[in-house]
C-alpha positions in Angstrom: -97.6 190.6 -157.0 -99.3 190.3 -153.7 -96.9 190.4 -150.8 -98.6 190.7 -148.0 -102.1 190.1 -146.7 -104.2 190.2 -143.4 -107.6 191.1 -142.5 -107.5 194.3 -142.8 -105.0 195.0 -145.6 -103.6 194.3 -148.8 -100.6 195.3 -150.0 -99.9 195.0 -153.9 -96.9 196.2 -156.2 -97.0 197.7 -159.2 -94.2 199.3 -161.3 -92.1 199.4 -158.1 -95.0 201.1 -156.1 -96.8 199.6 -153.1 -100.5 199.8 -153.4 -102.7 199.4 -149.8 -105.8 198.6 -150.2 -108.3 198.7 -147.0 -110.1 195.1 -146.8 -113.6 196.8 -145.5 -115.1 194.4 -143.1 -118.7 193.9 -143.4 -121.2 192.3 -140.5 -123.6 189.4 -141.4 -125.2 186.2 -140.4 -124.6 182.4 -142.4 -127.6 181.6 -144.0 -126.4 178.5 -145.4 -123.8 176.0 -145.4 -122.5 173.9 -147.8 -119.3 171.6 -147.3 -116.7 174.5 -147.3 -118.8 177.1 -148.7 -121.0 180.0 -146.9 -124.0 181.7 -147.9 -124.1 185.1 -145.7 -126.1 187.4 -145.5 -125.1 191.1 -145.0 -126.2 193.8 -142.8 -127.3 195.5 -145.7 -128.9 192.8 -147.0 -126.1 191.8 -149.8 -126.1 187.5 -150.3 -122.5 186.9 -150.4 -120.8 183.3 -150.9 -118.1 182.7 -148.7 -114.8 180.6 -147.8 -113.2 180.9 -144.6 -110.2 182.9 -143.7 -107.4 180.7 -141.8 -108.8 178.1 -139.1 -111.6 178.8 -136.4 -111.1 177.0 -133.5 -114.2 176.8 -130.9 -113.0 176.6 -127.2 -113.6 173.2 -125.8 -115.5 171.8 -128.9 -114.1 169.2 -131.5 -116.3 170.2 -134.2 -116.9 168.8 -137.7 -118.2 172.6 -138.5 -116.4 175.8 -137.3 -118.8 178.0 -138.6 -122.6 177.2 -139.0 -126.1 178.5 -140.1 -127.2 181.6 -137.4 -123.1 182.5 -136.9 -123.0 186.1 -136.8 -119.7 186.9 -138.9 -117.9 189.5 -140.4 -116.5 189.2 -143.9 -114.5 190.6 -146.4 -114.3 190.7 -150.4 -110.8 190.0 -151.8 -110.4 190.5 -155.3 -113.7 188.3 -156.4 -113.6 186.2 -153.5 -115.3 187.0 -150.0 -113.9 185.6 -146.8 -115.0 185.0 -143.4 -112.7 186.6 -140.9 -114.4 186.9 -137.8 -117.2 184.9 -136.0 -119.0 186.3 -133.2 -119.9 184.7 -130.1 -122.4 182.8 -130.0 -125.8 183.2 -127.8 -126.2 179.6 -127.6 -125.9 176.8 -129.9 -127.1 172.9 -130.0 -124.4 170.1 -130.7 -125.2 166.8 -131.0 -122.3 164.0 -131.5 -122.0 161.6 -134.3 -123.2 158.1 -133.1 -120.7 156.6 -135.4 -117.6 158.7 -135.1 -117.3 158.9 -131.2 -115.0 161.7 -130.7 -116.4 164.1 -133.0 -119.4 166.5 -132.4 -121.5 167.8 -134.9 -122.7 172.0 -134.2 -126.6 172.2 -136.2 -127.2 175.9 -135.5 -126.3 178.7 -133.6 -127.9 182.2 -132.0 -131.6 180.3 -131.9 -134.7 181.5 -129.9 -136.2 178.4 -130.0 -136.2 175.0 -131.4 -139.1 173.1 -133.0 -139.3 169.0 -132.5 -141.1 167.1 -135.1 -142.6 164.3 -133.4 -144.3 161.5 -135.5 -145.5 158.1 -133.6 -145.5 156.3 -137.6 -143.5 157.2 -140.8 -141.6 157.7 -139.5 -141.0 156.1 -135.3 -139.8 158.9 -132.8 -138.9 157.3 -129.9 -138.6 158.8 -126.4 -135.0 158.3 -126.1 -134.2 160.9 -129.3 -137.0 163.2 -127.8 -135.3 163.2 -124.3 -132.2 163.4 -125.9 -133.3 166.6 -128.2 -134.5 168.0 -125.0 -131.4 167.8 -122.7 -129.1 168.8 -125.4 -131.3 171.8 -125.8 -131.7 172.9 -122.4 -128.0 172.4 -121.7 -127.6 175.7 -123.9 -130.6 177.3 -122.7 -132.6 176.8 -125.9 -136.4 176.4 -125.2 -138.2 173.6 -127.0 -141.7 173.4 -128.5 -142.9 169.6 -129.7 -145.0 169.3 -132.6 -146.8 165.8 -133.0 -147.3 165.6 -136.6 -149.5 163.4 -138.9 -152.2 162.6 -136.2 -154.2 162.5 -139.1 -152.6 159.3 -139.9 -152.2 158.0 -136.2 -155.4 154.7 -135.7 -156.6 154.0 -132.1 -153.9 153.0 -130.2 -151.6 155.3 -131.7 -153.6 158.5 -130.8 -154.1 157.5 -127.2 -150.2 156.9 -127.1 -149.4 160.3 -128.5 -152.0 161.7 -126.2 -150.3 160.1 -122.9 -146.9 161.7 -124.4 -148.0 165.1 -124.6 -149.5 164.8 -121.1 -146.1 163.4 -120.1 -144.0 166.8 -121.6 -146.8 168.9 -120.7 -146.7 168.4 -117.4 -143.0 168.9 -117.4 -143.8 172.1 -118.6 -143.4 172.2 -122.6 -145.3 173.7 -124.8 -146.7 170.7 -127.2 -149.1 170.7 -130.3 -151.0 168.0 -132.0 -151.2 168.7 -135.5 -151.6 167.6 -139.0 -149.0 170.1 -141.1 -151.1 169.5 -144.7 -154.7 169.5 -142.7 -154.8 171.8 -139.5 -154.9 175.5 -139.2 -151.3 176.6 -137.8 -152.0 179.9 -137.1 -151.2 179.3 -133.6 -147.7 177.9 -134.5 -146.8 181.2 -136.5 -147.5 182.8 -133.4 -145.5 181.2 -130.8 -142.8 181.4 -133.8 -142.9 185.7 -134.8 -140.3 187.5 -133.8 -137.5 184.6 -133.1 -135.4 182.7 -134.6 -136.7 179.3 -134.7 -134.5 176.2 -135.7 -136.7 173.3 -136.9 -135.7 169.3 -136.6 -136.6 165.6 -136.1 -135.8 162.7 -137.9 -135.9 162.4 -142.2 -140.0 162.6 -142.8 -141.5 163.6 -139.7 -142.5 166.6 -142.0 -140.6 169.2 -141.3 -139.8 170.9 -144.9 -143.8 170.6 -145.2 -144.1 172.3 -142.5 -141.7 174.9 -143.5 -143.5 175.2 -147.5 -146.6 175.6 -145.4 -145.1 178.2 -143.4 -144.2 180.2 -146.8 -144.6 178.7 -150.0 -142.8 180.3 -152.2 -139.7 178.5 -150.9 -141.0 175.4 -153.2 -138.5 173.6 -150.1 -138.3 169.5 -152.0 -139.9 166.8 -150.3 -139.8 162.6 -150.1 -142.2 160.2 -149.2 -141.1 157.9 -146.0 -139.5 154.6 -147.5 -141.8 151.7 -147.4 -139.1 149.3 -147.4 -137.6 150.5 -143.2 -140.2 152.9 -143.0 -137.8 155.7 -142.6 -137.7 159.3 -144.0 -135.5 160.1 -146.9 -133.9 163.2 -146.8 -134.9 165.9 -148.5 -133.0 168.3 -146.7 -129.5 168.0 -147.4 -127.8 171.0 -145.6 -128.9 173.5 -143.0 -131.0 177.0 -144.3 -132.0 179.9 -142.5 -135.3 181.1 -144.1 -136.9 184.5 -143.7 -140.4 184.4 -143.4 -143.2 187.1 -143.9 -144.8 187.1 -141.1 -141.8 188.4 -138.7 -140.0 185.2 -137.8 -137.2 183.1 -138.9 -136.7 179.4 -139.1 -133.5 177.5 -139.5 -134.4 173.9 -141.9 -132.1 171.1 -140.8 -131.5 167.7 -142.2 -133.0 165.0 -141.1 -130.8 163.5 -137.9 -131.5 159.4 -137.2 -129.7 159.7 -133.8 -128.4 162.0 -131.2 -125.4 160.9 -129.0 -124.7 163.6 -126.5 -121.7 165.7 -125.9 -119.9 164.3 -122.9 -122.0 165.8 -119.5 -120.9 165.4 -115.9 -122.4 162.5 -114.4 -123.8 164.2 -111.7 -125.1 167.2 -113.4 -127.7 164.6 -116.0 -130.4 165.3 -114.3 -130.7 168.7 -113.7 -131.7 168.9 -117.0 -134.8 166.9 -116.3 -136.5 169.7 -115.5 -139.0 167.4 -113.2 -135.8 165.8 -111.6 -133.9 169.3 -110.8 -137.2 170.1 -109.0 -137.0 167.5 -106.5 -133.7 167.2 -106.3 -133.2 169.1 -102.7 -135.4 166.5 -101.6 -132.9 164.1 -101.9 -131.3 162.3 -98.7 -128.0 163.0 -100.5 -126.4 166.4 -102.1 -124.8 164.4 -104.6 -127.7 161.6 -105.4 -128.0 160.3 -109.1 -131.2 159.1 -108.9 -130.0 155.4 -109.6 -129.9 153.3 -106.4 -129.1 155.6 -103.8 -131.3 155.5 -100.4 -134.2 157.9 -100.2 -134.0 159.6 -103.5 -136.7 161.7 -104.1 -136.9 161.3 -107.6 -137.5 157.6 -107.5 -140.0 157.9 -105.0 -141.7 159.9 -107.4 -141.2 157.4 -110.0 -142.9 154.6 -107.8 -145.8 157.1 -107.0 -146.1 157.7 -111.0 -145.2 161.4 -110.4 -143.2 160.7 -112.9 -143.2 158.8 -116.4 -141.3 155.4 -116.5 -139.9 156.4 -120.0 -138.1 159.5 -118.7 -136.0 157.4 -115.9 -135.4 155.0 -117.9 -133.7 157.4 -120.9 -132.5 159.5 -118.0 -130.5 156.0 -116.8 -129.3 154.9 -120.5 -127.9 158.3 -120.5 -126.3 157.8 -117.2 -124.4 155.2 -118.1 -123.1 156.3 -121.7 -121.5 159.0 -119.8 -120.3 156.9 -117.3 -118.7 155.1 -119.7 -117.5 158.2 -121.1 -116.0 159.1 -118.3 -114.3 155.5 -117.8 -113.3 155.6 -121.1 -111.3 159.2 -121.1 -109.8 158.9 -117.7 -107.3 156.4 -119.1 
């Protein structure tokens, strides 16, 4: 009969003896994630599944996902059972929150060295706004970003000088961006800015990111979907985050496909300073406190009207602005 348990301990009777036995705690990092369940695994290189152990709470984050793929944990076996009973802090992580259900946030991956963006300009769309999105909610945990415009292969005319004028655009902000065709193009260059780090890959459904990944190593055999011809929209194929290990000395973390990005609520003032073209010019600015919207001799806008810099990134930068004004409206009360 158990009578007693904790993490470090378990205490058993038998025949009017106690038993103790010493719960041995074991380091590792999450793997996978699936509902309630957690691949991890060990230092030793042992794949555990795994439940958790009571309730993780993250300070000052609502999550829908206390633990998630990159954690580093520790866990413990109980009788046939392992448990998580300790996550680590975190390096960094990337949260995103649901579009749909407001007050929740959503964590995709933690402990990263760097995050991939799929880009595709057809089959499916990428619009600015979920790039510039991506970006800030990257760089508000320090995360660096590398785009990949996929399919140029597909891209006609006019679709190749516009993905050409947005790689200028982030270029000259200072990311690194590639122009490639993942089932064509020689990636060699990919798998080395990716060696040595872990790398968290993701875009919307069908920008090609588990092609990428089978590319990357194929004896994952990682499924794959056409984009829908009916919305022209990719289907997912990846269902749940994975953290892969691949042979040439990196690691890459496969998401699931995410449609849109609302952003975890951001002080109004502190938007644009990560716009990394906006932060730079922001001492220019007649006032401290400028938001770049209609105050008098803002730097930033005169940059805008000198084409210094690109009309799309204002204008995401100002739809942002006002979601979390309204945020902040909307939580004062």
């Amino acid at each position: 009969m158990l009578i007693s348990l904790d993490g470090n301990f378990r205490i058993t009777t038998l025949s009017n003896c106690y038993i103790i036995h010493y719960l041995c705690k074991v380091k590792g990092v999450v793997i996978k994630t699936t509902g309630k369940r957690y691949t991890v695994k060990t230092d030793v290189g042992e794949i555990v599944q795994c439940r958790l152990k009571g309730k993780f709470r993250i300070a000052g984050i609502k999550s829908t996902n206390p633990i998630v793929v990159g954690d580093k944990v520790e866990v413990v076996q109980e009788s046939e059972l392992w448990m998580i009973v300790k996550l680590h802090d975190r390096k960094n992580h990337i949260l995103r929150k649901s579009v749909n259900l407001s007050k929740q946030t959503h964590i995709i991956a933690a402990n990263i060295d760097q995050a991939l963006l799929m880009i595709t300009l057809d089959s499916p769309v990428t619009t600015t706004g979920f790039i510039d999105r991506f970006l800030v909610a990257a760089n508000t945990y320090g995360i660096e970003v590398v785009l990949l415009f996929n399919k140029v292969d597909l891209l006609d005319n006019e679709l190749k000088a516009e993905q050409e004028n947005l790689k200028k655009v982030y270029e000259k902000i200072g990311y690194a961006c590639f122009a490639i065709s993942v089932i064509n193009d020689d990636l060699s260059h990919i798998k080395g800015l990716m060696k040595g780090k872990v790398n968290m890959i993701s875009g919307h459904s069908g920008v090609g990111k588990s092609t990428l990944v089978n590319y990357l190593q194929p004896d994952l055999h990682i499924d794959t979907k056409e984009v829908s011809d009916t919305h022209r929209q990719g289907q997912h194929s990846t269902t749940f985050s994975e953290l892969h290990e691949l042979d040439f000395g990196a690691s890459i973390i496969d998401t699931p496909g995410i449609r849109g990005f609302g952003l975890v609520e951001l002080e109004v003032a502190e938007l644009g300073s990560y716009f990394p073209e906006f932060f730079k010019l922001k001492s220019q600015c007649k006032y401290h406190n400028c938001i770049h919207k209609n105050e008098p001799q803002c730097a930033v806008k005169s940059a805008l009207d000198n084409g210094e810099i690109a009309e799309s990134r204002h204008k995401n930068y100002l739809n942002m602005l006002v979601e979390e004004e309204e945020n902040f409206r909307t939580n004062d009360y």
